[in-house]
BAMILO-958778 format. One record per residue: residue in three letters; x, y, z of N, C-alpha, C in turn. Coordinates in steps of 0.001 Angstrom, whole numbers, padded with zeros to 6 digits, always signed. Each point is the difference from the previous one (the first is absolute). Last residue first. Layout:
% BAMILO-958778
ALAXYZXYZXYZ ...
This chain:
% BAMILO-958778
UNK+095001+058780-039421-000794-001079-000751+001713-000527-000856 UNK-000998+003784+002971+000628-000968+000775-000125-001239-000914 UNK-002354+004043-001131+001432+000204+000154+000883-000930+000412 UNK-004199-000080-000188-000044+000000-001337+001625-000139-000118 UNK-002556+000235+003801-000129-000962-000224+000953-000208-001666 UNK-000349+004355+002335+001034-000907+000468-000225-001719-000677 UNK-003490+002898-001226+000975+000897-000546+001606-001658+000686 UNK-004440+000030+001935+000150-000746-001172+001260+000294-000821 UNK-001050+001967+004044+000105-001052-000038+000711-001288-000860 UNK-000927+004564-000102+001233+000092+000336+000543-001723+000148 UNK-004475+001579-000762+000352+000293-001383+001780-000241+000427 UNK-003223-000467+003528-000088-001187-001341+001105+000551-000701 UNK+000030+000637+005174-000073+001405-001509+000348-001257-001481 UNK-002335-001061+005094+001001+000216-000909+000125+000279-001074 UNK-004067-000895+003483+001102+001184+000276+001264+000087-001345 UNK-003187-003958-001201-000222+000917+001066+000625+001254-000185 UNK+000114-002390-003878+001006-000668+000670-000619+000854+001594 UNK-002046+000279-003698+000288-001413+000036+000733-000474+001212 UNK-003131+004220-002232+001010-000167+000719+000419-001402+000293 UNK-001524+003091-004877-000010-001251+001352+000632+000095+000950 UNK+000441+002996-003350-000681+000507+001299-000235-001248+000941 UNK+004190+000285-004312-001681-000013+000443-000089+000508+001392 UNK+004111-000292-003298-000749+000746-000260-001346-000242+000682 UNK+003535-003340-001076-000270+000654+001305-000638+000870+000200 UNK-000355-001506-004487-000528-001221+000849+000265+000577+001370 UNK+002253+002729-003021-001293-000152-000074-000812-000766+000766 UNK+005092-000346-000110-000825+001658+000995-001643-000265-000291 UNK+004114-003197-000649-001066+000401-000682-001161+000507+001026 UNK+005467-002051-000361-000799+000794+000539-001366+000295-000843 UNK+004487-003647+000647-001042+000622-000857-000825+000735+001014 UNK+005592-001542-000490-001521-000220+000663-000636+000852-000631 UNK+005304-001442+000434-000883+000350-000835-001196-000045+000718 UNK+004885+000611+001846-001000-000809-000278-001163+000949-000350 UNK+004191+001869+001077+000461-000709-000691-001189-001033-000476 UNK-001067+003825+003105+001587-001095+000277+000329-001186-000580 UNK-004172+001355-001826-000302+000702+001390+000875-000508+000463 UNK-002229+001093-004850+001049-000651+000375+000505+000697+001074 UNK-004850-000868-002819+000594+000985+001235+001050-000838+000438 UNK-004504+000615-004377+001229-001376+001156+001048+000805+001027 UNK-005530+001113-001515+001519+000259-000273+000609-001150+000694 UNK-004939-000090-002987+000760+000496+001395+001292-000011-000057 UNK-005553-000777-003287+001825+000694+000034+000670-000087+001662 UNK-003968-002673-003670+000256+000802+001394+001101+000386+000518 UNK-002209-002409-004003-000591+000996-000043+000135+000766+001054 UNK+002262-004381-000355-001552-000019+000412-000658+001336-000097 UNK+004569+000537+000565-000195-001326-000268-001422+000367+000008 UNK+005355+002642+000841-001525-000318-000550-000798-000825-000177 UNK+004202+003217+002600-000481-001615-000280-001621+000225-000639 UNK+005321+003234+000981-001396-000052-000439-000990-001556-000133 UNK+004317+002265+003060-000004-000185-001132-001764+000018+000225 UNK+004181+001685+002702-000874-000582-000349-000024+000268-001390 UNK+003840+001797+004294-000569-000887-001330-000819-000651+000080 UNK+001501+004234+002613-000077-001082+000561-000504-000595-001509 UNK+000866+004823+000799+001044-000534-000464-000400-001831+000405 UNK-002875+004011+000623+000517-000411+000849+001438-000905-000297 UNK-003115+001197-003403+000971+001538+000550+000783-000436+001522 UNK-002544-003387-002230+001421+000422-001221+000446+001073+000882 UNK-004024-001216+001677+001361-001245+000483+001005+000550-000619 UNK-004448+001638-000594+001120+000472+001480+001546-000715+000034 UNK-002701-000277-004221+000873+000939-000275-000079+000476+001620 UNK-002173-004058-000289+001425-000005-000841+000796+001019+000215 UNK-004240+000511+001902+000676-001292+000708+001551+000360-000799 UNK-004124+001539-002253+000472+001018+001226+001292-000586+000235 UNK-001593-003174-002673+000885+001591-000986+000192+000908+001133 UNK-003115-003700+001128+001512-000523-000505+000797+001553-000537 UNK-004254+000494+001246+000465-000315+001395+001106-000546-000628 UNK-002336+001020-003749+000102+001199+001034+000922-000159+001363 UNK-001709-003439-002652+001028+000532-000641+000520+001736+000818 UNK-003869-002834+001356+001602-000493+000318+000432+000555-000513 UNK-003808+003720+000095+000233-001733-000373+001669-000594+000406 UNK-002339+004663+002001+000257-000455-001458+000118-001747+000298 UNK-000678+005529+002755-000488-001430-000473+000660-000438-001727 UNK+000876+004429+002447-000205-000818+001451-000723-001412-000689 UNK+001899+004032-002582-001433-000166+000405-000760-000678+000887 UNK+004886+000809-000191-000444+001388-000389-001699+000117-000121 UNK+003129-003706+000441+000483+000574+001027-000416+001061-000247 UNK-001297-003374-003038-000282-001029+001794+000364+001715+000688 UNK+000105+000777-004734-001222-000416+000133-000086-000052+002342 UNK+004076+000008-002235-000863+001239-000382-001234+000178+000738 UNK+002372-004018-000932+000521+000922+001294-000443+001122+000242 UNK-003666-003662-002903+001792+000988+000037+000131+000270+001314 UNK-004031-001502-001969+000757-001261-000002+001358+000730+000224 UNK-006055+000419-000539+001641+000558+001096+001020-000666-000189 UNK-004465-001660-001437+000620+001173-000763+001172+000645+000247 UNK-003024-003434+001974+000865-000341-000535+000431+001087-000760 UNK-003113-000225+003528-000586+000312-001285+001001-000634-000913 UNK+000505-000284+004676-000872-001147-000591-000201+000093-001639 UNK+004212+002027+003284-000920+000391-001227-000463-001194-000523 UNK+002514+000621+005015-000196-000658-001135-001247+000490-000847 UNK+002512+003133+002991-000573-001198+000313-000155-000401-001522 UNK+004138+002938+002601-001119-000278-000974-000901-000798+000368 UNK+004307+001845+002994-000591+000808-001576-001157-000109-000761 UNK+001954-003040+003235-000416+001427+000978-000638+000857-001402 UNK+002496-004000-000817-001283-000947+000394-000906+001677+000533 UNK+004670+000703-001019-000870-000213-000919-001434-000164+000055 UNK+003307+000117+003604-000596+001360-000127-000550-000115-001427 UNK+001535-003829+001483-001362+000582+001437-000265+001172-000853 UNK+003739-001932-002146-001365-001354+000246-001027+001133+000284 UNK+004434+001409+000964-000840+000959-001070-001142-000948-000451 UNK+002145-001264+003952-000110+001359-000052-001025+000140-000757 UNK+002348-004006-000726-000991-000257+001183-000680+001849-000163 UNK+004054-000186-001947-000975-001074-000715-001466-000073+000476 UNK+003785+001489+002476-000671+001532-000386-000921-000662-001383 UNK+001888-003024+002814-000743+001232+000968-000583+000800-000885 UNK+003192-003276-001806-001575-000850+000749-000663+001146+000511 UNK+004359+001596-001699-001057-000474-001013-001149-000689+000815 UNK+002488+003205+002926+000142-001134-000795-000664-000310-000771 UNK-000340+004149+002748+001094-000063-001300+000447-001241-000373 UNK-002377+001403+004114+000827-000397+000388+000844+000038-001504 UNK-004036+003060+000673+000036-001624+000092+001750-000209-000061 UNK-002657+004429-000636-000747-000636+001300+000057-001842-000516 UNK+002516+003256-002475-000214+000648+001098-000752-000686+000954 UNK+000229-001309-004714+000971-000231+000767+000489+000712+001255 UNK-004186+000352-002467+000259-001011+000751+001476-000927+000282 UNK-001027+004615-001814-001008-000152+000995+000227-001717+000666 UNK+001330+001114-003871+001127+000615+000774-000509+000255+001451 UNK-002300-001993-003292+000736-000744+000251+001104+000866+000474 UNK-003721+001789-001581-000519-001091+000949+001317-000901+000436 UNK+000606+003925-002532-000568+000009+001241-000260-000663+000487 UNK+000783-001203-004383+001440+000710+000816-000729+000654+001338 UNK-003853-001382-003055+000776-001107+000797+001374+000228+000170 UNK-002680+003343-001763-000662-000805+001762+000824-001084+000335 UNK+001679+002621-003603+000139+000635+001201-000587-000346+001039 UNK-000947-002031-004554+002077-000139+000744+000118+000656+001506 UNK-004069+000357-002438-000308-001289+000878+001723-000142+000296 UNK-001966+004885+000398+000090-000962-001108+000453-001139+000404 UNK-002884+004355+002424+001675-000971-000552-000237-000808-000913 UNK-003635+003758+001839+000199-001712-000439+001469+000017-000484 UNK-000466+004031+001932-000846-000818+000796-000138-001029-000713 UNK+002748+002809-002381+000680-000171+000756-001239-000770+001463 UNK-000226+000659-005508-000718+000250+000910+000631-000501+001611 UNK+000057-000492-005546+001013+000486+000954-000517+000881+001281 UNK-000947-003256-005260-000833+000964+001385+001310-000344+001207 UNK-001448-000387-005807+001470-000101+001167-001111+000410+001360 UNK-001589-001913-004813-000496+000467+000943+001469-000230+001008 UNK-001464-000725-005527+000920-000489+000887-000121+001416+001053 UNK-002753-002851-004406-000479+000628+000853+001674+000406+001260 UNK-001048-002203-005056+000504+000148+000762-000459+000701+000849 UNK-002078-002604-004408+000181+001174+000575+000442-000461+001684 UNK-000977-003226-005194+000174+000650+001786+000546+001088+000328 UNK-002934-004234-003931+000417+001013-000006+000927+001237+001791 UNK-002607-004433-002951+001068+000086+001100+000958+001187+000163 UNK-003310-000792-003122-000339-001040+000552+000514+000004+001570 UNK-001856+002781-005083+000281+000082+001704+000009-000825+000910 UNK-002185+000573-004508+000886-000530+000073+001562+000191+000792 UNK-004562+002102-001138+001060+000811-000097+001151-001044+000301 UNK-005655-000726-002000+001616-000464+000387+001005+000565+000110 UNK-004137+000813-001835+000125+000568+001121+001187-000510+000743 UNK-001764-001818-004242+000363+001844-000494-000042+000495+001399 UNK-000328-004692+000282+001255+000613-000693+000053+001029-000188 UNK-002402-002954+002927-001021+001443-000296+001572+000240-000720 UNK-000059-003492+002234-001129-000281-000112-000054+001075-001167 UNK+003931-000439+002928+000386-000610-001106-002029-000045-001186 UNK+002415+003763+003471-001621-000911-000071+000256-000733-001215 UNK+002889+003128+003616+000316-000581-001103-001570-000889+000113 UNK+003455+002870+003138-000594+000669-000609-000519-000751-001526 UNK+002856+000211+005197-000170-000798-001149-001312+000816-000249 UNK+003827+000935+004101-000481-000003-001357-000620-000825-001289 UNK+002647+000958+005834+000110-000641-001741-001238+000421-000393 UNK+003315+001789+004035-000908-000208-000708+000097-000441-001185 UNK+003195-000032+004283+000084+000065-001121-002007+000067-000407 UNK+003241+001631+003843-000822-000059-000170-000190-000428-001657 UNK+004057+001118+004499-000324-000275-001534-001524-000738-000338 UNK+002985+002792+004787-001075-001004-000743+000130-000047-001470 UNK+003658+001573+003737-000778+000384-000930-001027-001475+000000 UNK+001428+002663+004478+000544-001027-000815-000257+000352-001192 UNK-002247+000164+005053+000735+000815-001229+001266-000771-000235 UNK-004748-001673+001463+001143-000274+000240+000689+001519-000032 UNK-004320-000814-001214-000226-000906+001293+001334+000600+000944 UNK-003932+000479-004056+001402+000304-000158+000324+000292+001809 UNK-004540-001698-003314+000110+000586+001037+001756-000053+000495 UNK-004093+000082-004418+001236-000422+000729+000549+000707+000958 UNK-003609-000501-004539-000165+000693+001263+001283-001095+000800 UNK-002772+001236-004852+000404-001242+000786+000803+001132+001521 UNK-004002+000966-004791+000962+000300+001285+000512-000797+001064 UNK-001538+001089-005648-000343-000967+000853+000697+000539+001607 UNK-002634+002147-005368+001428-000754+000976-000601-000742+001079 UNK-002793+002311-003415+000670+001043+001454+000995-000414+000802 UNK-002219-001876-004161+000123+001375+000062+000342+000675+001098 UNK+000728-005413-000442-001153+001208-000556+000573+001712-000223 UNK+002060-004852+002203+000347+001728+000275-001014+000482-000657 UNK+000145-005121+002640-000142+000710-001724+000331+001641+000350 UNK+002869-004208+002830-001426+001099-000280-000241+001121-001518 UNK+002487-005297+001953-000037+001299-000609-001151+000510+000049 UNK+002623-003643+003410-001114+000578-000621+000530+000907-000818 UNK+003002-002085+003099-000375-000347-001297-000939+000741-000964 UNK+001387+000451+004887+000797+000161-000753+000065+000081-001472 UNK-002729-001682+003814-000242+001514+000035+000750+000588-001372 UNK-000099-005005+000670-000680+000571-001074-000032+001438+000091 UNK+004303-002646+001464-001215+000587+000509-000900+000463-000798 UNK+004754-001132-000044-000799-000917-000414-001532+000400+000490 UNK+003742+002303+001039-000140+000399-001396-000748-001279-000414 UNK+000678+001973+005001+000198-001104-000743-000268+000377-001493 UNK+002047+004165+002795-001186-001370-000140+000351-001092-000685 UNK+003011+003062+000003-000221+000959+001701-001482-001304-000220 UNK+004858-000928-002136-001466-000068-000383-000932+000590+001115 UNK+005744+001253-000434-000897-001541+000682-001572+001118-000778 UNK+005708+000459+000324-000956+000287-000812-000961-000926+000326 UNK+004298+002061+002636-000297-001005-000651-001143+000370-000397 UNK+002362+003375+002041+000106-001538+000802-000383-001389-000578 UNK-000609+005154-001630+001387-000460+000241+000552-001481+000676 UNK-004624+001398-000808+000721+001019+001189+001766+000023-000172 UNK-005185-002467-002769+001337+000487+000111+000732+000931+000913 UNK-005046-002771-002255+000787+000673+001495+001257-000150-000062 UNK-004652-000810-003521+001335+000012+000689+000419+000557+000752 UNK-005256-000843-001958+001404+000477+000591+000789-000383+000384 UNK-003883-001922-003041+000254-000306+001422+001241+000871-000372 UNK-003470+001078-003702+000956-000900+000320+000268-000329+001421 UNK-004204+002407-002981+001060-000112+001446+000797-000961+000233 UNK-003540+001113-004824+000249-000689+001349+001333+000309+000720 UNK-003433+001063-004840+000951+000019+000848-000019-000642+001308 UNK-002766+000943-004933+000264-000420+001057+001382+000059+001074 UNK-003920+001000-005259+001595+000446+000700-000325-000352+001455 UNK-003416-000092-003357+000557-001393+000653+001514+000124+000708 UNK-003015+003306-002688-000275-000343+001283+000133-001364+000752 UNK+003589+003048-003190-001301-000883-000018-000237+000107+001323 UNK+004119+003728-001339-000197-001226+000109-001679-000385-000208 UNK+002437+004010+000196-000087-000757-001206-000048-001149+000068 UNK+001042+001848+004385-000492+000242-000737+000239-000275-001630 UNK-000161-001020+006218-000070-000258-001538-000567+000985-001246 UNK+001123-000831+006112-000665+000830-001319+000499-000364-001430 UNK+000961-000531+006177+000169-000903-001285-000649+000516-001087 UNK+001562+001696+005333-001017+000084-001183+000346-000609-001462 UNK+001523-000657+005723+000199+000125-001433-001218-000019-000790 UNK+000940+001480+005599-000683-000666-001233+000899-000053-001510 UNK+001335-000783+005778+000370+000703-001496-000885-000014-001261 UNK-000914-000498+005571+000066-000784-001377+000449+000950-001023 UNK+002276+000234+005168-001520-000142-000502+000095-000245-001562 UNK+003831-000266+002368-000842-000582+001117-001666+000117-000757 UNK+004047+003617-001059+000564-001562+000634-000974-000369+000183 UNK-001508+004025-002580+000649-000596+001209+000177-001445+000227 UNK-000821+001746-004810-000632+000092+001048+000636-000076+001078 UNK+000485+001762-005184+000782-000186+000797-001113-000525+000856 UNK-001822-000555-004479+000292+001642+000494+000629-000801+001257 UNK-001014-002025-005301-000561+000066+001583+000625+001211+000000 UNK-001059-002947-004304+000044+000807+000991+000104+000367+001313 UNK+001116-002846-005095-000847-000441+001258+000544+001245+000731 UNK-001633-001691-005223+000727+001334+000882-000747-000643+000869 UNK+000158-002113-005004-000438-000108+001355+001231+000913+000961 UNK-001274+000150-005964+000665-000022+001551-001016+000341+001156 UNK+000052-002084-005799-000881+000230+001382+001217+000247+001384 UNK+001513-000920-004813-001544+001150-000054-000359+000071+001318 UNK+003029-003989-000823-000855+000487-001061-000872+001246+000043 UNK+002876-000169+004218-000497-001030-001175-000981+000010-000768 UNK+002481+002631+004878-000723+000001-001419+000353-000956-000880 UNK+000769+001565+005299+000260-000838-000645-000970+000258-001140 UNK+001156+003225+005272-000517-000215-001853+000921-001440-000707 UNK+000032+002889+005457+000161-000702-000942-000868-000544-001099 UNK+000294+004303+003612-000654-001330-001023+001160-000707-000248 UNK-001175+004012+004535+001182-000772-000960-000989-000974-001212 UNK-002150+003826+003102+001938+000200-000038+000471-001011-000809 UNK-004860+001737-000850+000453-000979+000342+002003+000428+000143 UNK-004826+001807-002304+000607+000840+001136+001198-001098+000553 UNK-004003-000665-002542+001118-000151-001085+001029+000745+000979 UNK-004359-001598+001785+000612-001008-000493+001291+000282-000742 UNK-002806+003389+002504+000909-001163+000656+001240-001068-000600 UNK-002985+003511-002527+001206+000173+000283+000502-000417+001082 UNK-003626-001331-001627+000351-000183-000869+001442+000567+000099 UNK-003335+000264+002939+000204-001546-000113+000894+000229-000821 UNK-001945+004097+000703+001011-000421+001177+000236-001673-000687 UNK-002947+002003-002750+001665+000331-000229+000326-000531+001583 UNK-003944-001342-000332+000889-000512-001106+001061+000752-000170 UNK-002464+001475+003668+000288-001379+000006+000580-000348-001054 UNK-002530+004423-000640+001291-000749+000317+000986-000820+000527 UNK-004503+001314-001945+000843-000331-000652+001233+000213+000974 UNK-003116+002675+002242-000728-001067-001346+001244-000212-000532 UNK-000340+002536+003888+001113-000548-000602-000383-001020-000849 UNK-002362+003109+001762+001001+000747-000852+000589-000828+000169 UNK-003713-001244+002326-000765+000599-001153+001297+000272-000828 UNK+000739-001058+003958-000460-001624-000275-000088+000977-001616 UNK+000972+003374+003115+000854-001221-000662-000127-001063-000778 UNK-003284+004147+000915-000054-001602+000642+001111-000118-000464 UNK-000742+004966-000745-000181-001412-000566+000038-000880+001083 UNK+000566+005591+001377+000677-000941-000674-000591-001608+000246 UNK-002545+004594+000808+000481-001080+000102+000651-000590-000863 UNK-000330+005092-000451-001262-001432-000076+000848-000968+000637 UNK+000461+004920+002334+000442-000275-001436-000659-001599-000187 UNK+000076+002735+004107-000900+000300-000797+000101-000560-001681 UNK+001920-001565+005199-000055+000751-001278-000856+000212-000763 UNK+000219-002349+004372-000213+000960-000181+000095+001218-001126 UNK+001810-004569+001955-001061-000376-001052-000598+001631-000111 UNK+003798-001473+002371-000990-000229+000942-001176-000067-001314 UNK+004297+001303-001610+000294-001347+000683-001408-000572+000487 UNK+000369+004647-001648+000316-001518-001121-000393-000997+000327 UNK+000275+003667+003051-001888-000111-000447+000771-001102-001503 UNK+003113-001230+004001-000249+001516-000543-001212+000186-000777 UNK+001997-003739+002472-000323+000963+000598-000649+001330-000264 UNK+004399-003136-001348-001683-000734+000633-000428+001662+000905 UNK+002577+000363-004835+000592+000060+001132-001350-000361+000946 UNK+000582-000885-005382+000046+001123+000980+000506-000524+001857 UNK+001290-000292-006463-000289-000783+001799+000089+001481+000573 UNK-002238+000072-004637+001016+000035+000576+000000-000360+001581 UNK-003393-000762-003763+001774-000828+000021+000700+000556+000827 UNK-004577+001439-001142+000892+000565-001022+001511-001043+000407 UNK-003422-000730+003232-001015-000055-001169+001169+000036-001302 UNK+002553-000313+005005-001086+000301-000798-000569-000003-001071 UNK+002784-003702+003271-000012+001063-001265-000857+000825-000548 UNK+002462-003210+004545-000801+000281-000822-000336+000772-001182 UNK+002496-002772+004089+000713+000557-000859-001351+000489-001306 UNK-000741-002394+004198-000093+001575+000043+000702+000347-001369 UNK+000113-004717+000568-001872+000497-000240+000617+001204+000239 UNK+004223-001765-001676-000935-000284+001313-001258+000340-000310 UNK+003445-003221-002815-000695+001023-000116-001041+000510+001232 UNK+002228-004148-001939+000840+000713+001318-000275+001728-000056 UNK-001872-002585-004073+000722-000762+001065+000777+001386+000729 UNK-004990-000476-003451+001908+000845+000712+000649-000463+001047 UNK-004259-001258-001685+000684-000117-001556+001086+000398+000073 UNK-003089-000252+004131+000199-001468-001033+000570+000212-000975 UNK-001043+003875+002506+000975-000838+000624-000279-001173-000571 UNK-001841+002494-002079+000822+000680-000335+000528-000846+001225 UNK-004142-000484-000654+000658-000355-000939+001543+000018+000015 UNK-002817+001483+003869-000035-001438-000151+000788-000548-001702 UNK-001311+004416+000454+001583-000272+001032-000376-001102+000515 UNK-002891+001275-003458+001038+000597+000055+001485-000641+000697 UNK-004764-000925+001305+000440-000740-000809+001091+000507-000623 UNK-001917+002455+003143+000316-001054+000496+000485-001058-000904 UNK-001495+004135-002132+000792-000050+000913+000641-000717+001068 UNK-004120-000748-002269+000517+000256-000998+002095+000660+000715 UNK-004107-000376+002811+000577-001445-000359+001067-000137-000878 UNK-001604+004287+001448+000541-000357+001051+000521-001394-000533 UNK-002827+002112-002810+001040+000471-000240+000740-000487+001264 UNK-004566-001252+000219+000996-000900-001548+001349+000501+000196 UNK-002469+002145+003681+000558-001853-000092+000091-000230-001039 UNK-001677+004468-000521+001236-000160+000834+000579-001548+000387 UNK-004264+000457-002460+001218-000142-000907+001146+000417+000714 UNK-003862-000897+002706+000597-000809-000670+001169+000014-001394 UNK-001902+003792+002673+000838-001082+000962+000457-001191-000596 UNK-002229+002862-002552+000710+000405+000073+000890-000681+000922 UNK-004822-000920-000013+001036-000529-001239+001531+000716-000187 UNK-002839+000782+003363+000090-001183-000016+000969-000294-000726 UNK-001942+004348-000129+001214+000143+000519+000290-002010+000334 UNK-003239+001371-002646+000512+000634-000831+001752-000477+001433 UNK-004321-000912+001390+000462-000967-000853+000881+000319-000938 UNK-001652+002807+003436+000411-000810+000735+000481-001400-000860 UNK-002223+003969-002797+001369+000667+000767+000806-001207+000926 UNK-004315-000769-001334+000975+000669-001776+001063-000209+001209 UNK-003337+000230+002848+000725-001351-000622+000709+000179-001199 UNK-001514+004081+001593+000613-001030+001045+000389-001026-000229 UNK-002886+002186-003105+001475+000587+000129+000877-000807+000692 UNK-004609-001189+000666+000883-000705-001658+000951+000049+000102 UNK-002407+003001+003204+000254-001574+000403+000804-000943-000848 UNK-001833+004271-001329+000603+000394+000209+000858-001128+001159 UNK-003877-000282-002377+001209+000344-000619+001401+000123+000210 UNK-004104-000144+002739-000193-001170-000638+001605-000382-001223 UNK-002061+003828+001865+000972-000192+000725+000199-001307-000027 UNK-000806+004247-003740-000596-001034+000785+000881-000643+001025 UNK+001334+004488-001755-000184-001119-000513-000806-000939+001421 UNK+001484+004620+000206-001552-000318-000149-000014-001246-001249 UNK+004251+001525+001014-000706+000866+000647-001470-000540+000448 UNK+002703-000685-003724+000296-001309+001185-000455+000596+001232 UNK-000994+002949-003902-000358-001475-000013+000543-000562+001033 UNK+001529+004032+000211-001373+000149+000325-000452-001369-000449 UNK+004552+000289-000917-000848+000362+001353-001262-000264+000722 UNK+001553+000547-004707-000028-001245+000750+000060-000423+001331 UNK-000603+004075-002353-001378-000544-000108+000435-001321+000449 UNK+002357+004189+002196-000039-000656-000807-001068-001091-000218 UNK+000394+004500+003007-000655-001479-000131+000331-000553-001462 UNK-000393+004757+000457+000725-000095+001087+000241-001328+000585 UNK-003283+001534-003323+001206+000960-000434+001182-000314+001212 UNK-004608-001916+000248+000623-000670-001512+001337+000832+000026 UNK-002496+001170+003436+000495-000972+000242+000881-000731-001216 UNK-002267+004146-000878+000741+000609+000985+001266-001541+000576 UNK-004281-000224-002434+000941+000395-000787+001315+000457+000565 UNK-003833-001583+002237+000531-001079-000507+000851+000194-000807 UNK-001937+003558+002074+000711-000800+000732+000841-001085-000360 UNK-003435+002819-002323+001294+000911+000429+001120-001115+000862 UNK-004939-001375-001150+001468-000114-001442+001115+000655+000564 UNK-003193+000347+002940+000613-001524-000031+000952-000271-000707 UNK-002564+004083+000770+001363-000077+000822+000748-001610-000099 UNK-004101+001823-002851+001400+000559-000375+001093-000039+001280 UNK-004152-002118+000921+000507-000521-001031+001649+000292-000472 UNK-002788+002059+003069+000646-000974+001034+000589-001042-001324 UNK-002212+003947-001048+000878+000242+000468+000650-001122+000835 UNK-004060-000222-001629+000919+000276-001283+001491+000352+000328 UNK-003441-001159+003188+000355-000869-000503+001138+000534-001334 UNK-001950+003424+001951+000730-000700+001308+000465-001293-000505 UNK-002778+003129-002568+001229+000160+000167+000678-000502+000266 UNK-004677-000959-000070+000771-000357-001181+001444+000444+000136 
């Protein structure tokens, strides 16, 4: 009876001894099952999965950032970057590399809710020059901003106190240099005619400035529903001025192409009227091709956009001859223009358009010089 009683009181002694030196959670994962202890493993290999995957949300969420931000910022580099709090950091540093501890700064896409409408809104009123016309209650404002020689000038057209029958339209430009005043298009052209409705956001016409010189731009106006009297602003003919200088020493102006061209061709011709007649023939026919569209109809037009209609090839022609000091004149007939050309006292007709082709008719020989002399000898 001892020996067991005593192998008792050494058990309790022990397990009390382990309880005092062994925490009890210990001792559970200790002598947890091992079945259990397999779970853990996966707890743990699906606990770290998912963490990989919210590291790729936050990696995307950051790719989209600086995919926003070079679409909403012009001339903005990718290193120029910003930490969480705004301030620029420098490439490289735990800001820059993503290593901060502070929250992510937003999606762009997410902080600039709403503002497309102010950027739109302070495009449209931001403008270097207007002109304004008002009647009965309603003014029309036309807008723009300076462009380079050569590309399109927009105008912005806008109405207010006006109906939704307010309209407008683009007159055909003028061309002035000091040298005379000419139509830079045909003004018979439906491009010309149309009115566009303005609504609530206007209208935008668009022009391309060729020369330097001034331009004059007239817009018109109408605003009127004989149908609907309590909407009738009785707006018929209403106009606004537009006036564009451009001084741009790579396009000259059409006085200055054609005093070059003709100081140019009293250098490489003998200085008689038949020669230097003959001359400036060639170097017209050199400038342009014929405008099928019919819209082209100026000196403007032939020596700065390279196409236009007879009237184009008569008006280049004229104002070589005037600066060359040799006398012509103007002939019209049949909806078709050409010059007359006084060549040692005799008259003759020239009409550049009709020589103006690619046919070759004549083999080896220079048609256009051909025909040119035919005209001259007539």
């Amino acid at each position: 009876m001892k020996r067991p009683l005593y192998y008792l009181l050494c058990a309790i002694a022990c397990t009390s001894m382990v309880g005092a030196t062994m925490p009890m959670a210990a001792i559970a994962e200790a002598i947890q099952p091992q079945e259990t202890a397999e779970q853990q493993a996966r707890a743990d290999a699906t606990n770290s999965d998912a963490n990989k995957a919210k590291d790729a949300t936050n990696t995307n969420t950051t790719a989209d950032t600086v995919e926003d931000s070079t679409a909403t910022t012009t001339g903005t580099s990718a290193t120029n970057t910003e930490s969480a709090n705004g301030t620029p950091t420098t490439p490289g540093t735990a800001a820059a590399t993503g290593t901060a501890t502070t929250t992510p700064t937003p999606s762009l896409r997410t902080q600039a809710a709403g503002t497309p409408e102010a950027i739109t809104t302070a495009a449209a009123t931001a403008h270097t020059h207007t002109a304004t016309a008002s009647q009965n209650g309603v003014t029309f404002t036309v807008s723009w901003n300076d462009a380079p020689a050569g590309t399109a000038t927009t105008f912005h057209v806008t109405q207010a106190g006006g109906s939704s029958q307010a309209k407008a339209r683009m007159d055909v430009p003028t061309y002035w240099d000091g040298g005379g005043q000419e139509s830079v298009c045909d003004p018979s052209r439906p491009a010309w005619a149309g009115y566009y409705s303005l609504g609530t956001t206007g209208h935008h016409f668009t022009f391309d400035f060729t020369a330097s010189g001034t331009y004059r731009i007239h817009f018109y106006f109408m605003d009127n529903d004989r149908n609907d009297p309590q909407n009738d602003k009785g707006i018929y003919y209403l106009r606004a001025t537009a006036e564009v200088t451009v001084n741009d020493a790579a396009r000259p102006s059409v006085t200055q192409i054609v005093n070059d061209a003709v100081a140019r061709c009293r250098q490489e011709t003998d200085g008689s009227e038949y020669d230097m007649a003959l001359w400036l023939h060639d170097w017209t026919l050199d400038q342009l091709e014929y405008d099928h569209s019919l819209n082209w109809c100026s000196a403007e037009s032939g020596l700065t956009r390279h196409q236009g209609t007879c009237e184009s090839y008569q008006r280049i022609y004229a104002k070589l001859l005037d600066a060359a000091g040799i006398a012509n004149g103007r002939i019209t007939g049949n909806g078709h223009t050409w010059n007359s050309v006084k060549i040692d006292g005799k008259w003759c007709q020239m009409d550049l358009t009709w020589d103006d082709t690619s046919d070759n008719w004549h083999g080896e020989l220079d048609q256009r010089q051909t025909l040119a002399m035919g005209d001259l000898l007539k």
